[in-house]
N, C-alpha and C positions, 0 to 999 in steps of 0.2 A: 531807655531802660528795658530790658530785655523780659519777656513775659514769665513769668515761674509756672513751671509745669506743676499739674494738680494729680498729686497720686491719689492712688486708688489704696485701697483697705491687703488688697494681696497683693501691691504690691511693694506696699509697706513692711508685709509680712515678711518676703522674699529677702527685703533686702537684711532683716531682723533676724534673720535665720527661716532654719527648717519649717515649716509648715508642721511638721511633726516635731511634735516636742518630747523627746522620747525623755529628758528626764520630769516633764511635769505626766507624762503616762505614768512611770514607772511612780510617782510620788500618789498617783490617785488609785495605781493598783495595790499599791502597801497600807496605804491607808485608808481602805476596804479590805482589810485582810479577812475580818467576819465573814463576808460575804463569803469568799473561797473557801474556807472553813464548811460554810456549809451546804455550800454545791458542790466538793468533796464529799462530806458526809451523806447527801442525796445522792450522787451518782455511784458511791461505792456501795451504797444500797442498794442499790439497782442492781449493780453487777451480781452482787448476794444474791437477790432472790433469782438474778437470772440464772446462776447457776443453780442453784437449790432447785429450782422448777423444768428446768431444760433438760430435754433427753440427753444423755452424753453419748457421743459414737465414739467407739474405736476401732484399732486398723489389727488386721491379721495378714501376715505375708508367709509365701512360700517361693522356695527356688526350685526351679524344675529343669534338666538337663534335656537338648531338643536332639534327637539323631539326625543328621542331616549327610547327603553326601557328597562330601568332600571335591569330589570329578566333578564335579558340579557347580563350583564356588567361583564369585568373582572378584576380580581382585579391584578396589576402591580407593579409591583415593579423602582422607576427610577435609574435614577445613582447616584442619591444621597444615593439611600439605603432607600427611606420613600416609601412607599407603598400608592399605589394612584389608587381612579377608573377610570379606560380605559373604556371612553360611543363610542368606536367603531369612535372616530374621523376622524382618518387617512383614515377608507373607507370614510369617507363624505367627508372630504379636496379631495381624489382622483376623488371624481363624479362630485365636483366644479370645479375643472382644467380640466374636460376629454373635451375634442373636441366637441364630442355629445353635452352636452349644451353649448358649447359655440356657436355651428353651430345654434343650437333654437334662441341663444341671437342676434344674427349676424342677422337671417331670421326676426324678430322681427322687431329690430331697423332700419333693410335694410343699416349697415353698409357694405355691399360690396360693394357699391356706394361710391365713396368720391370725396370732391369739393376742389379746391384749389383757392384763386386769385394767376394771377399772377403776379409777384414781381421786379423789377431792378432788385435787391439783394437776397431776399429767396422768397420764397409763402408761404400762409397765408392758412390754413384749413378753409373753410368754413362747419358749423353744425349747420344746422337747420335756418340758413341766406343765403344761396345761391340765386343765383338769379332767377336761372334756374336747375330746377328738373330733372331727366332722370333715366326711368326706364326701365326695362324690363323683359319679359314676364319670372314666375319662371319657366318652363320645361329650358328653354337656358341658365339661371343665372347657373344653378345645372349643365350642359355640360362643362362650359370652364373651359378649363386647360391653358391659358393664357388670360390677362388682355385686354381689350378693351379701349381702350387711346384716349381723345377727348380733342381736344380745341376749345371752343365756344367763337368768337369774336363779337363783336356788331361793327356794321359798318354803323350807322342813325337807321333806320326802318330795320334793316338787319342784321340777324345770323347767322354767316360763322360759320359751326361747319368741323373740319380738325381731323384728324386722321386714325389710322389704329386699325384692330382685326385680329384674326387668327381664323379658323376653324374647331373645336376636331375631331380627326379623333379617337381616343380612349381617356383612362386616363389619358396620360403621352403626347403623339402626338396630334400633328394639321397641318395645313397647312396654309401658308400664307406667309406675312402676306398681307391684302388685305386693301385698303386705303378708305377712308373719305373723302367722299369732297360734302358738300351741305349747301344751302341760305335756311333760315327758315325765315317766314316772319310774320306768325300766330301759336300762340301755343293754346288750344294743337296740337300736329301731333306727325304722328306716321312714322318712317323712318325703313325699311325694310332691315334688312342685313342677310348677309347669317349665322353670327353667333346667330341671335334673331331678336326682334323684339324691338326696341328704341324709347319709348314715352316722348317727351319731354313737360314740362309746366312752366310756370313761376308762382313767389313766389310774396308777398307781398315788396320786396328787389328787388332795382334796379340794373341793369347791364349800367353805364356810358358808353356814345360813346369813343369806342377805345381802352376801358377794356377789358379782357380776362378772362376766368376761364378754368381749367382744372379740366376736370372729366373720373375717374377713374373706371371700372367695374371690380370685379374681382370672381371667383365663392366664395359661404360661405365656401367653406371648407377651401379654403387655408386663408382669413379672417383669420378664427374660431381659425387655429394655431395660429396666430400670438396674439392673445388675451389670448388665453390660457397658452400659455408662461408667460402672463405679466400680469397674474391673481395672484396675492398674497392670499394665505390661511394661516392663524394662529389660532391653538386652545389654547386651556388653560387645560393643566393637570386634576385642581378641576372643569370642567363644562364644559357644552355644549355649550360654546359661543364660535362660530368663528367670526373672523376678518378677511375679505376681503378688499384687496389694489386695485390699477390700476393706472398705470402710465399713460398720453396722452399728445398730445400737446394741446388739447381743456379739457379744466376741465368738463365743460358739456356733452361732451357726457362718458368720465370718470364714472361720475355722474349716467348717465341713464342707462351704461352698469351694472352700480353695482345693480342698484333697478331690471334690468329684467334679470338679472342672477339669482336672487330667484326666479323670478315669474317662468323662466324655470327649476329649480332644484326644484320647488311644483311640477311643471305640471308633470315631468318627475316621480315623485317619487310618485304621486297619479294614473300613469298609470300602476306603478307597481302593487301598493297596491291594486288595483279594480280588479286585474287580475284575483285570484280567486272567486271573486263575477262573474264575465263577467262570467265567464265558468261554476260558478253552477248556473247560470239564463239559460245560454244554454243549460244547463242538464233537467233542472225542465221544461221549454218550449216544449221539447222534449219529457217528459213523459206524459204533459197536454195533447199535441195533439193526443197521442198515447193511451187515457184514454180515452179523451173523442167522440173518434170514436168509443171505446169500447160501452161508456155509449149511443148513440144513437144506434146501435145496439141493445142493452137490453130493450131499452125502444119501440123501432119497434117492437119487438117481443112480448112484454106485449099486444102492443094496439091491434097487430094484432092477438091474441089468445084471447081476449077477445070480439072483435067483433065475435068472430070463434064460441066462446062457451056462455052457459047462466050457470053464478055461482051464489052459493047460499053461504049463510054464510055458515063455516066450523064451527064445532061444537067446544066446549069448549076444550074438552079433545085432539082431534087432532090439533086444532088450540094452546094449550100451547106444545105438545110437534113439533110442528113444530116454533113454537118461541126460544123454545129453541133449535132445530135445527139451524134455523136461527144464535142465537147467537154465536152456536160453528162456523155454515160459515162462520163468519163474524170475528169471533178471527184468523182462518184458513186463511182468505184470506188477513188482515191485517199481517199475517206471510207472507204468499206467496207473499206477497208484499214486504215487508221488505228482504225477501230472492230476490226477483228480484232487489232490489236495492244493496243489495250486490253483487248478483250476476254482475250487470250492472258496476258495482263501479270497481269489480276486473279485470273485463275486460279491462276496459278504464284505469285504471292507469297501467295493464302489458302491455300494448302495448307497444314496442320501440319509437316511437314517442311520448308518452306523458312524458318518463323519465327526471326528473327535470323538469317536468312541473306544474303548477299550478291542482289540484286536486277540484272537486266539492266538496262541501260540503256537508255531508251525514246530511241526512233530520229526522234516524231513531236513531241510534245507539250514546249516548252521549259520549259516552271512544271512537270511532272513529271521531267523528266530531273535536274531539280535537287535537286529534293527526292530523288533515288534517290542521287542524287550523295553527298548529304548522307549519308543512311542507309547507304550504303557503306562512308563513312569512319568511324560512329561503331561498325558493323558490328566492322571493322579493328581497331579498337581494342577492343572488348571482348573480340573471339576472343583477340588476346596478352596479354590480361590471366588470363584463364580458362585459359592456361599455368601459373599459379602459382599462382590464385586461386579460389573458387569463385565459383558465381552470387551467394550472399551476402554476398559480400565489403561493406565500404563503397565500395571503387573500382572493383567491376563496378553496382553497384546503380543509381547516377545513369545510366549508359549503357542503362541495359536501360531506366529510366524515357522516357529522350529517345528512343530506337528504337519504344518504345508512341506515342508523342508523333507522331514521325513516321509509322509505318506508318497514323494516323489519317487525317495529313494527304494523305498519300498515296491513299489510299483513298478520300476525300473529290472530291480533285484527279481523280483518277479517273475518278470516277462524272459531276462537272460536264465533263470533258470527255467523255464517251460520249454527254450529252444535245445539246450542242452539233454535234457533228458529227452526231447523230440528225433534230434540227433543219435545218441544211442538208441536210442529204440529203433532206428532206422536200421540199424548194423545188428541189433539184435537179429530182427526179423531176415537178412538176409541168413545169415547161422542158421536160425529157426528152419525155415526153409529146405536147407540141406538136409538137416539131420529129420524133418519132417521125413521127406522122399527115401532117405535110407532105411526109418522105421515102416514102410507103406508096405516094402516087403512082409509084414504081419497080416495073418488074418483080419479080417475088419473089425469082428470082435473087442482082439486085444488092443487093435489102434483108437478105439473109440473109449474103450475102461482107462487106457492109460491116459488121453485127453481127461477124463471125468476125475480120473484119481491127482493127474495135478493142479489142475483149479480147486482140490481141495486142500491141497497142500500149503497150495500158494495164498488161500483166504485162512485155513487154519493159522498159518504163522501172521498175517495179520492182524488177526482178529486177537493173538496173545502180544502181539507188539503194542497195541493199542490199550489190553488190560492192562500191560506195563506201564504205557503211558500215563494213564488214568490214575494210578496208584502213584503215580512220582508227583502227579497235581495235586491229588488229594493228601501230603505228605505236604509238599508247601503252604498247600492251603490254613492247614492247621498250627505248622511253624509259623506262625508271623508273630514276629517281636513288636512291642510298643514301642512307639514312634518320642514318646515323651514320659521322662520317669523322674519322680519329683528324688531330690536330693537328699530334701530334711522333710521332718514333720511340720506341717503349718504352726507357727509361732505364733502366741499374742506379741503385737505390738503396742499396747497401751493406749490413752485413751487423746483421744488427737481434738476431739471439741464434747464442750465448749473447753478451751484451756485456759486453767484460773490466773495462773500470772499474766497472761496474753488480758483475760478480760477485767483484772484487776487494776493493769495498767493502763490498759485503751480509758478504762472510768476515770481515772485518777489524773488523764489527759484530759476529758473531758469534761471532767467537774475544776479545772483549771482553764480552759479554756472557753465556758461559757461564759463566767463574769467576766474574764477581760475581753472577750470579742463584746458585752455588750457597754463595758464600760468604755470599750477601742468607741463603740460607733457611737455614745452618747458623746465622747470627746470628738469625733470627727464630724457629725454633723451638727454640733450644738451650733447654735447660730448669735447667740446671744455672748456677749461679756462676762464673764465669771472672775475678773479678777486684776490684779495690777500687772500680770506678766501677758494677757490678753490684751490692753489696751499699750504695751511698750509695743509691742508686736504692728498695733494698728497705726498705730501716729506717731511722730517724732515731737510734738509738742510736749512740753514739762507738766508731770502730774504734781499735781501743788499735797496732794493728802489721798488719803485710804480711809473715809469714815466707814467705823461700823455702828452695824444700827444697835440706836438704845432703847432700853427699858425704861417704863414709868417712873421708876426708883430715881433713876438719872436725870428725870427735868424736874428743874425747879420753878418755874411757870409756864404753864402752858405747855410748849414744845423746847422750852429749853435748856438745855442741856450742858449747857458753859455757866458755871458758877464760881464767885470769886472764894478763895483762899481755899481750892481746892484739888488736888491733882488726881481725879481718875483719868481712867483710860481716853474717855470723850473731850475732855479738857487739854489732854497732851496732842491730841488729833485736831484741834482747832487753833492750838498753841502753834505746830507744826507748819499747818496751810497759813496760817497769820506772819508767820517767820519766811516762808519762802514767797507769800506775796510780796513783803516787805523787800525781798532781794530782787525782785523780777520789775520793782514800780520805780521809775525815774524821778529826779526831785521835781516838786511841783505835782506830783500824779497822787490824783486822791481818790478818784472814780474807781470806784471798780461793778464790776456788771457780773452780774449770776445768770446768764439763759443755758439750755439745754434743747435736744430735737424735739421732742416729749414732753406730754406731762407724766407728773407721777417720779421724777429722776431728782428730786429732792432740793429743788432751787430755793425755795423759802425758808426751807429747815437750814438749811446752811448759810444759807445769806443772813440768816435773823443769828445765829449762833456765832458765824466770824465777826457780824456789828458789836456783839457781846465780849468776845474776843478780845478786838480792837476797845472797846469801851474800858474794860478792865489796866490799860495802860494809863488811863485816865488820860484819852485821847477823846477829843470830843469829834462824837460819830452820829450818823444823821442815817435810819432805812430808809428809803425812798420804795414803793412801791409803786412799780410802772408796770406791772402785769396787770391793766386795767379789763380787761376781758375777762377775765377769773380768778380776780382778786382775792389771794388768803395770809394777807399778813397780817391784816384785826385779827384771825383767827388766831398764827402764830403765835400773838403777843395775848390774846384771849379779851380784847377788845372789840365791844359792841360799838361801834361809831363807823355809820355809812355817809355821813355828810362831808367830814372832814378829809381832804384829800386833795392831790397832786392835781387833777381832772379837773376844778374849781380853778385854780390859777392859770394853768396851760389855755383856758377860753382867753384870756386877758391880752389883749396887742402888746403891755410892755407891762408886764406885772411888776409889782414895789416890792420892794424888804420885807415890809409889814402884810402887805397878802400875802406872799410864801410863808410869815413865820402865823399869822392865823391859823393856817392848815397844819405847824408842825404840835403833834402830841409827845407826851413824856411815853418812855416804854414801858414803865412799871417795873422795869429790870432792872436799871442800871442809870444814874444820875446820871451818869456825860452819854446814852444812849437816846438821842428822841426819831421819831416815827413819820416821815411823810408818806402817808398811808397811800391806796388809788385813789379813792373818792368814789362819788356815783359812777356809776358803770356809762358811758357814753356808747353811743348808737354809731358813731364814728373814730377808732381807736387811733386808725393808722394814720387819718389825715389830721386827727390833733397832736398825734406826736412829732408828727414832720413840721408844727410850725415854729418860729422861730423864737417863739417863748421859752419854747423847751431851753435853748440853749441861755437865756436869762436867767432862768430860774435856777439853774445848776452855776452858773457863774456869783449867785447869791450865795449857795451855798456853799460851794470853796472860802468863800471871803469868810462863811461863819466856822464855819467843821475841817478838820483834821482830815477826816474818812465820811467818804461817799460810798453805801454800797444799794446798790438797786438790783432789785428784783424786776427780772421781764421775764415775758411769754417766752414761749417756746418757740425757736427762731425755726424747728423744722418744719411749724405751723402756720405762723401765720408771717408776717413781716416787719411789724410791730419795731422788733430786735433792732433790726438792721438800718431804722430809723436812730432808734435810743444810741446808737455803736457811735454816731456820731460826739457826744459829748463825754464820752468814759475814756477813758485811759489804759485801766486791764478788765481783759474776759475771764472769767472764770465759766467752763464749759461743763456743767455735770453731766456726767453718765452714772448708770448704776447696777451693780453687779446683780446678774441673772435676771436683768431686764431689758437693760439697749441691746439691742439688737448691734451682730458688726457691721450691717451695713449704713448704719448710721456713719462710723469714719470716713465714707467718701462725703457728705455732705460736712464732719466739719474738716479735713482737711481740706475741702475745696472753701470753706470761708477761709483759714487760714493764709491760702495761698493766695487765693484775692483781696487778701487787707478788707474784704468786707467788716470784720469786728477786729478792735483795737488790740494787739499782745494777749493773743490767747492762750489759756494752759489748762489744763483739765483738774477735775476732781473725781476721785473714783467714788459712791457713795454705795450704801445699804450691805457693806460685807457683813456677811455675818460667820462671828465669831464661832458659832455651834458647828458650822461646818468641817468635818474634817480636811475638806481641801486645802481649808483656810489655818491649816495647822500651825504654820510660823507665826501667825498671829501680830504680821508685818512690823515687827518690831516692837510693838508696844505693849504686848500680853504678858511678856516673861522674864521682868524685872521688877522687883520690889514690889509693895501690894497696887501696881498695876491690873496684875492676872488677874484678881478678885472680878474684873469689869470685862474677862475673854466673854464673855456669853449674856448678850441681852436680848430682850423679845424686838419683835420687827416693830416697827412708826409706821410701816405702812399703811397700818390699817385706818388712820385718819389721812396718811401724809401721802401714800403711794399711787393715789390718782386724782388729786384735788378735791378729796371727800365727796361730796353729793352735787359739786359744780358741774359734773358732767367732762365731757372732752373736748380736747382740739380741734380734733379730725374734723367736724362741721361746722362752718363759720354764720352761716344764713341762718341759726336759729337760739337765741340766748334769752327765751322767756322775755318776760315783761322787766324793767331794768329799773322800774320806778320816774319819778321827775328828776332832772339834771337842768336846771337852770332855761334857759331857751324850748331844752328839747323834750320829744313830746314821747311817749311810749311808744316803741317800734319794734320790730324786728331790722333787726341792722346786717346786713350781706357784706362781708368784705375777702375782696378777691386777695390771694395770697401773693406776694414781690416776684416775678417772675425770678428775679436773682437769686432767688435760691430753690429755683426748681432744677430739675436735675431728671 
């Protein structure tokens, strides 16, 4: 015979289905609807007042058109694979976010000041409505490295202003914090602290007697981050149009930050742009002054050699070739000049200090002006990146590579024009030469006037090529166009948080998802039996009935609850288990056996009720009580009699007819019902039930009764049971809803499977009716005046743990037990059947 495998409780489950039983979830979340009801109505409360009480911000945007140059652009490829022109956005988007202007915009607006009213419930920003102004001096604004905190109260004619500041002792440090306390009476004034100086004046907006406002100082810089954060930049792939956002709780100043963050990202970007003008107006200033102390020198020395001397006209012939003397000095020295400007040029751009700096712009040479040109503007661009970015940036790095690139060529350019102009000058001076020796034929006089009068010539006309120069700089200088010009006026965008449909709905989610997340985990980790589709799930053995628990109304004595000519609901439920015992019991089978793991799972209440049951056929029926360790079926039946009992005969080696029927009583219930009670409580349970009498005595009783039902211990307790298992026929197994535990199904399926107890089936016991889980009312609530019995009070409270007998759980200690025949008062220890340990 091949061993039967013993399942286990999940894996019973498994084979029964889902673990999750989404239609009995779905049946526990509907009927709890209340509950959602009103964790809907709590959580959409909530959202109410959170809006009601929460600042709201909204968003203000502007588009702003970028100039960029075009020669300049790279052509990209995106991730879609379409090849697009890159106008250099990303450096712009970075110089919009950088702190630098946003600190400009900050100093501008004088947003490191802020007003608040204040409020029961929140404050209110005040912008550009406050009632009272408060400034301070910019050296002290730019020192704090914490906030200065003021509350100004109006009190009649009278402004308590209250607060504290701290002291910068460095960047990071201060010291403080040091308090606030003064009555203003006339504004303006000026209140003197040691972190500034605090000018306060009033606005066209009144401050009410017994209002408050709170005003906030804090330096721009730290401002400046918090804006810059919350500064939105978007380009567009095909064009120069960015899109600036800004979130606030005031839409206006929103508004104003957007329009003067261009104004500072022009300013910032035309102080780049002027850079190399600034520095060749400083170059050209510097040669004018250094010329034209030359050209009064030249001209002192004329006047004063001609007072010196009396000249006559110079004759034709000397006088042309001293003109044309003249002209080669004058091509020579327009060289020697151009050579000084080179000269001057290489100097100033190899210094270490000028590297990556802005370059003059060379006045002579057109292939270098250009190239300086060039290196200006990539100049330009690196300094505003180097706002936000370091040298190692990825988008300073290409620019410092192309500025190496240039300063070569430049350098180069340079050197080949220094030799050129070296060159002629060389061929000049041969010329010169000549036409010197042809002029020499002149008196000394006029050869020496005419030297003086053209080194005046030749520094006059530079000295006005240079005014010229200066003049066409300072004309650029002042042409610079903005670099960024907004398109439209700054828009409200509306109001973006908190947004009511958004938090109306997230509530309306979460006041549905708190009861069933906590009805989900009361159903996934309830541990216990709750009911007939929990106990299919655990075991494959036949549930014989579904009692619910009854009310006192419903027993007729004592505990009992099966009365004849009468059909409620308890009556049909005993009816029920009586009917399907009868189909489960073979002929000849009379015994049947009520134990359970536990006490408290309703073995007597049922066992005494199905005797009644069965009695009612006018079957003659016999309780037995063999729960001899915590005996309550006197109680059941409401009889005082401790002598009479089952324990009494079991001492006997071969007990008669006549001593089993000595010990049997009438029930008081039911004429074809009598009663073999336990008797005295014995000191030794499990070794009287294992003797051989037991099976006499139950063979007596077949021969008299119809129906055998016995009452035993609890088989998950002690071992009693699995002695008694030997002379019955069917088990009846209680359990009882929202008290076995499921781990009890490994203990009885594993007697099942080892024929430890004879054709076992369960009974589910204590539903109760008032439950809405128990809404089906397993059949028997919702026909004819059955319903009337859907709802009775619980038995527990005498029945649900063997009253004041105490428990299973400890077997060493059951009080003083009285006399039993032989034996003497003890405490009686008995070790539990290892076969049913587990």
């Amino acid at each position: 015979m091949s061993e039967e495998i013993v399942k286990t409780p999940q894996e019973v489950e498994e084979e029964g289905g889902s673990f999750f039983d989404l239609r009995a979830i779905i049946d526990v979340l509907i009927l709890n609807w209340q509950w959602f009801v009103l964790s809907l109505i709590i959580c959409l409360g909530i959202a109410w007042l959170h809006l009601r009480y929460t600042t709201p911000y909204y968003s203000a945007y502007a588009k702003m058109y970028v100039k960029t140059n075009n020669t300049n652009s790279l052509r990209t490829t995106n991730e879609l694979g379409k090849v697009v022109q890159s106008y250099g956005m990303e450096n712009e988007k970075l110089i919009l976010k950088s702190t630098g202007i946003a600190e400009e915009t900050v100093r501008d607006l004088k947003l490191y000041t802020t007003y608040n009213s204040v409020g029961l419930i929140r404050n209110r920003s005040l912008y550009k409505d406050s009632p009272i102004m408060v400034e301070i001096d910019p050296v002290s604004v730019e020192r704090l490295n914490a906030p200065i905190a003021m509350t100004i109260t109006r009190d009649g004619d009278t402004y308590h202003v209250t607060g504290t500041y701290y002291i910068p002792v460095d960047e990071v440090s201060s010291k403080g914090p040091y308090g606030i306390d003064r009555k203003l009476t006339k504004f303006p004034c000026t209140m003197r602290t040691k972190a500034g100086d605090l000018t306060f004046y009033t606005t066209n907006h009144v401050l009410e007697d017994g209002e408050s406002i709170q005003v906030t100082i804090n330096s721009p810089a730290r401002v400046a981050n918090r804006y810059a954060s919350r500064l939105g930049v978007m380009d567009s792939e095909e064009s120069s149009i960015i899109t600036l956002s800004l979130v606030d709780d005031v839409p206006t100043r929103a508004i104003d930050y957007l329009r003067q963050v261009v104004i500072s990202y022009n300013r910032q970007a035309n102080e780049d742009k002027n850079e190399a003008a600034v520095r060749t107006e400083e170059f050209i200033n510097d040669r004018i002054a250094k010329i034209s102390g030359e050209l009064s020198s030249t001209e002192s020395t004329i006047e004063s050699y001609r007072n010196r001397q009396a000249l006559n006209e110079m004759k034709a012939t000397v006088q042309k070739a001293s003109e044309n003397a003249d002209q080669t000095q004058k091509q020579m020295n327009e060289i020697n000049m151009q050579l000084m400007f080179i000269n001057d040029l290489s100097n100033t751009i190899s210094q270490p200090k000028n590297k990556y700096q802005m370059m003059p712009a060379n006045v002579t040479d057109a292939s270098v002006s250009q190239l300086i040109a060039q290196y200006n503007t990539i100049v330009g661009q690196r300094n505003r990146l180097l706002r936000t970015a370091s040298e190692n940036s990825p988008a300073v790095e290409p620019l410092t590579q192309q500025l190496d690139e240039l300063y070569n060529s430049i350098t180069m350019t340079l050197d080949q024009a220094r030799h050129n102009a070296e060159f002629r000058r060389n061929l000049l001076m041969q010329q010169h030469g000549q036409y010197v020796s042809a002029a020499n034929q002149s008196p000394e006089h006029e050869r020496l006037l005419s030297q003086i009068g053209r080194q005046q010539e030749v520094k006059s006309g530079l000295y006005l090529m240079l005014l010229q120069k200066r003049e066409e700089n300072s004309i650029s200088l002042s042409s610079t166009a903005d670099k960024g010009k907004l398109i439209d006026n700054p828009k409200y965008g509306g109001q973006v948080s908190p947004n009511p449909n958004q938090e109306y709905l997230i509530a309306a989610g979460i006041g549905l998802a708190i009861p069933a997340l906590i009805f989900f985990l009361i159903y996934f980790f309830r541990y216990r039996i709750e009911g007939h589709d929990d106990v299919v799930k655990l075991t494959d053995l036949p549930i014989l009935a579904d009692v619910a628990v009854a009310n006192d109304s419903a027993k007729e004595k004592a505990d009992i609850v099966v009365r004849e000519n009468k059909n409620s609901q308890m009556e049909e439920v005993f009816r029920a288990m009586r009917t399907n015992l009868q189909f489960m019991m073979k002929e000849n089978d009379k015994v049947i056996m009520f134990t359970s793991t536990t006490s408290g799972e309703g073995k007597t209440f049922n066992a005494a009720n199905l005797a009644v049951s069965f009695a009612l056929l006018h079957k003659k029926v016999i309780l037995v009580g063999l729960d001899i360790r915590k005996p309550r079926l006197a109680e059941q039946f409401d009889i005082e009699d401790e002598v009479h009992g089952i324990t009494t005969v079991l001492k006997h080696d071969h007990p008669t007819k006549e001593d089993v029927k000595e010990q049997i009583l009438p029930s008081g219930v039911h004429e074809y019902l009598d009663l073999l009670l336990a008797g005295p409580i014995p000191p030794n349970p499990t070794e009287l039930v294992s003797r051989s009498s037991l099976e006499e005595i139950f063979q007596i009783l077949r021969n008299e009764y119809d129906y055998i039902i016995v009452d035993t211990a609890p088989v998950g307790l002690v071992s009693d049971t699995l002695q008694i298992g030997r002379v019955c026929d069917v088990t009846v197994y209680m359990c009882r809803a929202d008290y076995t535990p499921k781990s009890s199904f490994e203990l009885i399926n594993g007697l099942s499977a080892e024929k430890k107890l004879p054709n076992m089936a369960i009974v589910i016991n204590g539903i109760d009716m008032s439950k809405k889980k128990y809404g089906y009312y397993y059949g028997y609530g919702r026909y004819g005046k059955y319903s009337r019995y859907g709802s009775y009070g619980r038995y527990g409270g005498r029945y649900g743990r063997y009253g004041s007998y105490g428990r299973y759980g400890s077997y060493g200690s059951y009080g003083t037990y009285g006399t039993y025949g032989n034996y003497s008062n003890s405490r009686y220890s008995d070790k539990q059947d290892d076969s049913v340990k587990r």
